[in-house]
C-alpha positions in Angstrom: -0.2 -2.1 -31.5 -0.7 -0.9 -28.3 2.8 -1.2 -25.7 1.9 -3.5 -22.7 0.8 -1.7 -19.5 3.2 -0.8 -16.6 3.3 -3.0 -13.6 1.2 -1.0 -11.1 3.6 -0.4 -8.3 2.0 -0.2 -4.6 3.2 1.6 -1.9 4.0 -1.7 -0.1 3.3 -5.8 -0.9 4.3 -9.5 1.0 6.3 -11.4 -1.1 5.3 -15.3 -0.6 7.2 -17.7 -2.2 6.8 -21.7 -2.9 8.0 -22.5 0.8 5.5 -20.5 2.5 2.5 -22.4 0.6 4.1 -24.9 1.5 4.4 -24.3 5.1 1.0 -23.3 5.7 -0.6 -26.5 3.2 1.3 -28.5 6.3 -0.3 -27.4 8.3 -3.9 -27.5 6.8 -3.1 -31.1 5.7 -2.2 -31.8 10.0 -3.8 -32.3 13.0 -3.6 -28.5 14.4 -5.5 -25.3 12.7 -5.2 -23.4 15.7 -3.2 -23.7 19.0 -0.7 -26.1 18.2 2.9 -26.6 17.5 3.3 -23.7 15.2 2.3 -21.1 17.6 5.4 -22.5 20.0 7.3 -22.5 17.2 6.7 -19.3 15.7 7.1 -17.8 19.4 10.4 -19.8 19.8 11.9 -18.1 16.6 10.8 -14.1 17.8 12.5 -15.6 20.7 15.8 -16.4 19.1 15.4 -13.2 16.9 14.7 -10.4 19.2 16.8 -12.2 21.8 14.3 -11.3 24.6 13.5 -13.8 27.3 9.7 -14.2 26.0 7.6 -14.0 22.6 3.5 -14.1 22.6 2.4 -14.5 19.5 -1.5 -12.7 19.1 -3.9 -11.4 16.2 -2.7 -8.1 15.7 -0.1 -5.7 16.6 -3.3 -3.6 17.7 -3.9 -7.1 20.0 -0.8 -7.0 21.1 -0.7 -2.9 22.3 -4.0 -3.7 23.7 -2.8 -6.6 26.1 0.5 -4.9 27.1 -1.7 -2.3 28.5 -3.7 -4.6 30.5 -0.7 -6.6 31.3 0.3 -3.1 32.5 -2.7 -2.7 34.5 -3.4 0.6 33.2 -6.9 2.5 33.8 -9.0 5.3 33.7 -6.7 7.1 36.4 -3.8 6.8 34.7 -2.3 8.7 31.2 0.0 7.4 28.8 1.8 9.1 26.4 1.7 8.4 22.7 3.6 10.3 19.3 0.8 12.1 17.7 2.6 10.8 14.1 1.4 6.9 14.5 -1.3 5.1 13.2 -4.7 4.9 15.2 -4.5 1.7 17.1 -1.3 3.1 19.0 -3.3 5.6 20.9 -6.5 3.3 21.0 -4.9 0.8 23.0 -4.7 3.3 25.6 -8.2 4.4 25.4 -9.4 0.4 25.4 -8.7 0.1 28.7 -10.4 3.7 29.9 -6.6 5.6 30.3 -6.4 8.6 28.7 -3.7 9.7 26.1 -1.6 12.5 25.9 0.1 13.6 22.8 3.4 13.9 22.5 5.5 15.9 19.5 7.6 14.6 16.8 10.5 15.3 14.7 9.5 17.2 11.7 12.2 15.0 9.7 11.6 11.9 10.9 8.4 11.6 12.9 10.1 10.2 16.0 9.4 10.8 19.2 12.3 12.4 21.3 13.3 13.2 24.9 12.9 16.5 24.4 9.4 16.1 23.3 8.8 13.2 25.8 9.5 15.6 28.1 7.4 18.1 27.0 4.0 15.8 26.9 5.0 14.8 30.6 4.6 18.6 31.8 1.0 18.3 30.2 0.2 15.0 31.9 -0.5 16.5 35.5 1.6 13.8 36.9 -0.9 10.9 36.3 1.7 9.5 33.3 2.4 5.9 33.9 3.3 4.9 30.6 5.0 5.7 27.3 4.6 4.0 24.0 7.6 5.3 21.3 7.1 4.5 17.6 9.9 3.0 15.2 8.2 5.0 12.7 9.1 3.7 9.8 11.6 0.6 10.4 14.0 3.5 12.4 14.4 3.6 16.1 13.9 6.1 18.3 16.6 7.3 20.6 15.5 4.3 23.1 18.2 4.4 25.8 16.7 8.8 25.1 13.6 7.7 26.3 14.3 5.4 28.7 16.4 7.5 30.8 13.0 9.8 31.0 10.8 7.3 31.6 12.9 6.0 34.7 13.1 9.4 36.3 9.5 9.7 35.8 8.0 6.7 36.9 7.0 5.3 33.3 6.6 2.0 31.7 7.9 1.6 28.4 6.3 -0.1 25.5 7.7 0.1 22.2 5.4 0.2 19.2 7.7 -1.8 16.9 5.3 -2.6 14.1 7.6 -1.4 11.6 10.8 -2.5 13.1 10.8 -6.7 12.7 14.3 -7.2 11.5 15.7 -3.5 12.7 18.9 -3.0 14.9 20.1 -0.3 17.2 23.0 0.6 19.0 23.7 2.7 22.0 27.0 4.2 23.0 30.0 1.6 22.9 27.2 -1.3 23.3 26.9 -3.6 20.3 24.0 -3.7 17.7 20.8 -5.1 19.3 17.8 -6.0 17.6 14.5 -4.3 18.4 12.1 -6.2 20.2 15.4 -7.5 23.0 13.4 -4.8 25.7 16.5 -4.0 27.1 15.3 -0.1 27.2 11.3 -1.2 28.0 9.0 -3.4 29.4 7.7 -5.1 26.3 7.6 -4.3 22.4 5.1 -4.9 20.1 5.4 -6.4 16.3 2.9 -6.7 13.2 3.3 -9.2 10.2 0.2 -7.2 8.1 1.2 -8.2 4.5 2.6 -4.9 4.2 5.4 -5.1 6.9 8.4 -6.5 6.4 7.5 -10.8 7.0 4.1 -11.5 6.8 1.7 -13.7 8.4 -1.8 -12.3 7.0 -3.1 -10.6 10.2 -0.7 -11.0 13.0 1.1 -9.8 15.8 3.1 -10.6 18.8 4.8 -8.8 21.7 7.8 -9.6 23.5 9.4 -8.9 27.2 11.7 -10.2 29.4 9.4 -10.2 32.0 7.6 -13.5 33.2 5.0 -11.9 34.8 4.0 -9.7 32.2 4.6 -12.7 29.5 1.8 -14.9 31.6 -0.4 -11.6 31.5 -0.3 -10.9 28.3 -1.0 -15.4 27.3 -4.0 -15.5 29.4 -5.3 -12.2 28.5 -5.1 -12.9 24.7 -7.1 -16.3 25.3 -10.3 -14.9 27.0 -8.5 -14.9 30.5 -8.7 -18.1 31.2 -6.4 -20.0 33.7 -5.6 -24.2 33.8 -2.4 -24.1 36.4 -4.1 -25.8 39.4 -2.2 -23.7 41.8 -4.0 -21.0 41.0 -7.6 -22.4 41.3 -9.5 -20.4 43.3 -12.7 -22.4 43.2 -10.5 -25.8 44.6 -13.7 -27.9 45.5 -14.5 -27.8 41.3 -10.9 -27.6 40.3 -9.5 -30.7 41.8 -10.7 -34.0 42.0 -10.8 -36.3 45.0 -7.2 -37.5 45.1 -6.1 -33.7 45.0 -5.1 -33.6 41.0 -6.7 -31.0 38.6 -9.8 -32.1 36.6 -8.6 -32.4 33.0 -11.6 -30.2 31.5 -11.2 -27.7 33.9 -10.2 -24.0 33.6 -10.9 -20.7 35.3 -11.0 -16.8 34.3 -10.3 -14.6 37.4 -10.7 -11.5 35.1 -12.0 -11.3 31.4 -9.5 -11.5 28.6 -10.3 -11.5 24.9 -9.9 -13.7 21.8 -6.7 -12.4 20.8 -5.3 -15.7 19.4 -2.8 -16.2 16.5 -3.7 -20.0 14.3 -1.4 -22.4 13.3 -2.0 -21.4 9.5 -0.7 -17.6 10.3 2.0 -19.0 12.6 3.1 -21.2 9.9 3.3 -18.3 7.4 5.2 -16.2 9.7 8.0 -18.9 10.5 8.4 -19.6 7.1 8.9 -15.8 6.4 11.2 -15.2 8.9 13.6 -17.4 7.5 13.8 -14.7 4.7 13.8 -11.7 6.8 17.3 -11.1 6.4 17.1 -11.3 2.7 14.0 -9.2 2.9 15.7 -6.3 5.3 18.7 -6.4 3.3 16.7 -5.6 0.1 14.7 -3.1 1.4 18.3 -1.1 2.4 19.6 -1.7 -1.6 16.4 -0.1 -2.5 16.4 2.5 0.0 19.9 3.4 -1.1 18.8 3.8 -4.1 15.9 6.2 -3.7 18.2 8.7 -1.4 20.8 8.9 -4.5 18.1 9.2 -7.3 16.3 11.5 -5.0 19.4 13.9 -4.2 18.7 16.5 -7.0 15.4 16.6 -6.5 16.3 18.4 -3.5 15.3 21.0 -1.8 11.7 20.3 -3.2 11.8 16.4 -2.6 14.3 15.5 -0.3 14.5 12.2 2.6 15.8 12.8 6.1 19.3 12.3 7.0 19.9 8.7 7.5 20.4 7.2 10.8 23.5 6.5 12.7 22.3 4.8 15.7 20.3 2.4 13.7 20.3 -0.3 10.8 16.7 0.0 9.9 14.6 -3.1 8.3 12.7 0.0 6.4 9.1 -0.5 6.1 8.5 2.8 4.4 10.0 5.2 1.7 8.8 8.3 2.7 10.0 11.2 1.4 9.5 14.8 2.4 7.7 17.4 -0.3 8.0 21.3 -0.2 3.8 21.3 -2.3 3.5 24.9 -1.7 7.4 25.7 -3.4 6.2 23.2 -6.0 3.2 24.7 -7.4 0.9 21.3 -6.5 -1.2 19.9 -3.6 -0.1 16.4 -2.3 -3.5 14.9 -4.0 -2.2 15.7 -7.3 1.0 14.3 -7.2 -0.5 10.9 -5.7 -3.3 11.0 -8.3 -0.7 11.8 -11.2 1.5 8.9 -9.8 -1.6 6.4 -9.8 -2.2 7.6 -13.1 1.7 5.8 -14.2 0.5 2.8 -11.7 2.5 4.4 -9.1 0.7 3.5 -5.8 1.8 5.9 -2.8 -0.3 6.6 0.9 0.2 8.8 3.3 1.8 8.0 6.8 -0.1 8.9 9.4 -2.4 11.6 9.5 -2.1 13.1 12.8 -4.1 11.2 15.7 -4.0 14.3 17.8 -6.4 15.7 14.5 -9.1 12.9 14.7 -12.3 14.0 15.6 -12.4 11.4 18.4 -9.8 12.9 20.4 -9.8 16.7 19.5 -13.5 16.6 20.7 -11.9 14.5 24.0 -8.8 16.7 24.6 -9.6 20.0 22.9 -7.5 21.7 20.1 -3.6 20.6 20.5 -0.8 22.4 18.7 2.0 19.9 18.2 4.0 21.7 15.2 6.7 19.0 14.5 4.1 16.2 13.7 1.9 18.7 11.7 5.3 20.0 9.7 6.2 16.6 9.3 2.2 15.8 8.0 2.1 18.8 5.5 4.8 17.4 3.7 5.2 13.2 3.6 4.6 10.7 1.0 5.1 7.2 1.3 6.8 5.7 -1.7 7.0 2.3 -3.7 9.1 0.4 -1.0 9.2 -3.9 -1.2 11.7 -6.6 -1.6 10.2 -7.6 -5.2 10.9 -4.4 -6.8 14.1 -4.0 -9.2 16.3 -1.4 -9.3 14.8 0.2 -12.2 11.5 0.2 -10.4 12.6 2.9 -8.6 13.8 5.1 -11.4 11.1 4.5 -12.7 9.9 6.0 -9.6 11.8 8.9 -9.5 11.1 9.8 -12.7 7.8 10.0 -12.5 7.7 11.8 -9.3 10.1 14.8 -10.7 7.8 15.3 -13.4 4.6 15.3 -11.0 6.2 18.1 -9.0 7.5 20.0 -12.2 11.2 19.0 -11.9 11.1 17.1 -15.3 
């Protein structure tokens, strides 16, 4: 009789429970599919989360990086500074609205971007820098109040690409914990809720500021740049009516925006699931506990960076960092011999400096801490559903794929 088959394992999975059917059956069974009351809402709890001043809720977090840049007014004069280790839409939302980027250096450990090598992108930049967009690579912060203090004595806008943070805190100093997305180091930050993050809502995104100007930016570019406040009507004589009120059907876009709109059936997901994003974060931390002490004598050949101290990461990712060479196998192998136990893993990121897009832009770019950290990462088995023994099960399998077993 043959034994049943292992549970295949991916590198990352939503967990949707009873409640969240629930939620969005509401509101498929209301009056509202689509900007209504659960896009306020949704907002309203970012809001109350984040503790920032203003939440817009859009399509992706690529929607959302795009709009802060045109909230930013950014253009083909200007440069912006991006971590080369990120994934493709960081840098593209640059390039969307015709600024170029310049590549910035990582930690080899880590993959965050630091002052140092903030710094050192800037002296590349020829000046024209106007903004910079750090990753929490991972669900871990960068050294925010780091880059911050750069960014002010250069001129820079800071937008913080917090797609893996939702649910993260950070610390600075003798200042209590904050949550990321409370832009008390930046201008705006910007979330995903992929079904691989750490709350759902299908596709989604938002971005948040504190900033009111930038918060009606980034709502009228995310709904085709259209305007209905009769104050600012510049065509008046079509606008307003005879007694000086504004026609009810009638709107106005002084610039194009896009359709970068979240529904009421995502939003409704998304509220439901952050209800459990404290459960969710906290799980994520048991499990990555547990990696970094069944991990520890696979060391030096499979080893994790340090852990943070400035930090309580919501982890998004297990990555761990593999000497191949010292091993005797090439990083294919190991994630093909993993698969082959229904042990899903992936690779976060290939560099962005190394696309053929931009080294055909910008020319060949030697950034050795995000290639160092490249040559050796693996993403790992990382969501709330798993049990502990899924990840010595794991572990396991990984030491014998690298010929520690």
């Amino acid at each position: 009789m043959n034994e049943p088959a292992e549970r295949f394992l991916p590198y990352g999975r939503h967990e949707i429970d009873e409640d969240d059917v629930a939620a969005v059956t509401k509101v498929l069974r209301g009056d509202w599919l689509t900007t209504g009351p659960a896009v306020e809402a949704f907002e309203a709890a970012l809001v109350t989360h984040t503790r920032a001043t203003y939440a817009v809720v859009c399509a992706s977090a690529t929607a959302g990086l795009h709009l802060a840049m045109m909230a930013l007014r950014l253009g083909p004069e200007d440069r912006v500074i991006v971590p080369s280790v990120t994934f493709l839409a960081t840098a593209n939302a640059a390039r969307y609205v015709g600024a170029e980027v310049v590549f910035a250096d990582v930690d080899a450990d880590t993959a965050l971007l630091t002052p140092a090598t903030l710094e050192a992108a800037l002296a590349r930049a020829g000046g024209r820098a106007k903004a910079v967009m750090p990753v929490h690579f991972g669900g871990r912060t960068v050294d925010l109040a780091g880059i911050a203090a750069v960014a002010e004595r250069h001129g820079l806008a800071v937008v913080e690409d917090a797609a893996h943070a939702i649910g993260t805190s950070y610390a600075h100093g003798n200042e209590p914990p904050a949550p990321v997305g409370d832009c008390r180091y930046s201008r705006m930050a910007a979330f995903s809720f992929h079904p691989v993050k750490t709350i759902a809502m299908g596709e989604g995104g938002a971005v948040t500021t504190n900033d009111p100007a930038l918060r009606d930016s980034l709502a009228r570019f995310r709904s085709h740049g259209m305007v209905r406040d009769a104050a600012a009507f510049e065509n008046r004589d079509l606008g307003l009516d005879t007694d000086g009120r504004p026609n009810p059907w009638y709107y106005e876009m002084p610039e194009p925006g896009y359709h970068y709109r979240a529904t009421d059936i995502q939003c409704a997901l998304g509220l439901s699931q952050m209800g459990k994003l404290s459960r969710f974060a906290e799980r994520r931390r048991q499990l990555m506990d547990r990696y970094r002490r069944r991990l520890a004598p696979l060391s030096p050949i499979v080893r994790m960076a340090d852990p943070p101290s400035d930090c309580e990461p919501a982890w998004h990712l297990c990555t761990v960092l593999i000497d191949f060479a010292k091993a005797g196998v090439t990083r294919a192998q190991v994630m093909n011999g993993l698969r082959a136990h229904a042990i899903g893993t992936q690779v976060h990121y290939i560099p962005v400096h190394l696309q053929p897009y931009y080294r055909r832009r910008y020319g060949t770019l030697r950034l050795p801490g995000a290639e160092a950290y490249y040559a050796r990462c693996l993403s790992l088995p990382l969501f709330p559903a798993m049990a502990d023994g899924d990840v010595d099960r794991v572990v396991d399998e990984l030491a014998a794929a690298v010929g520690l077993r």
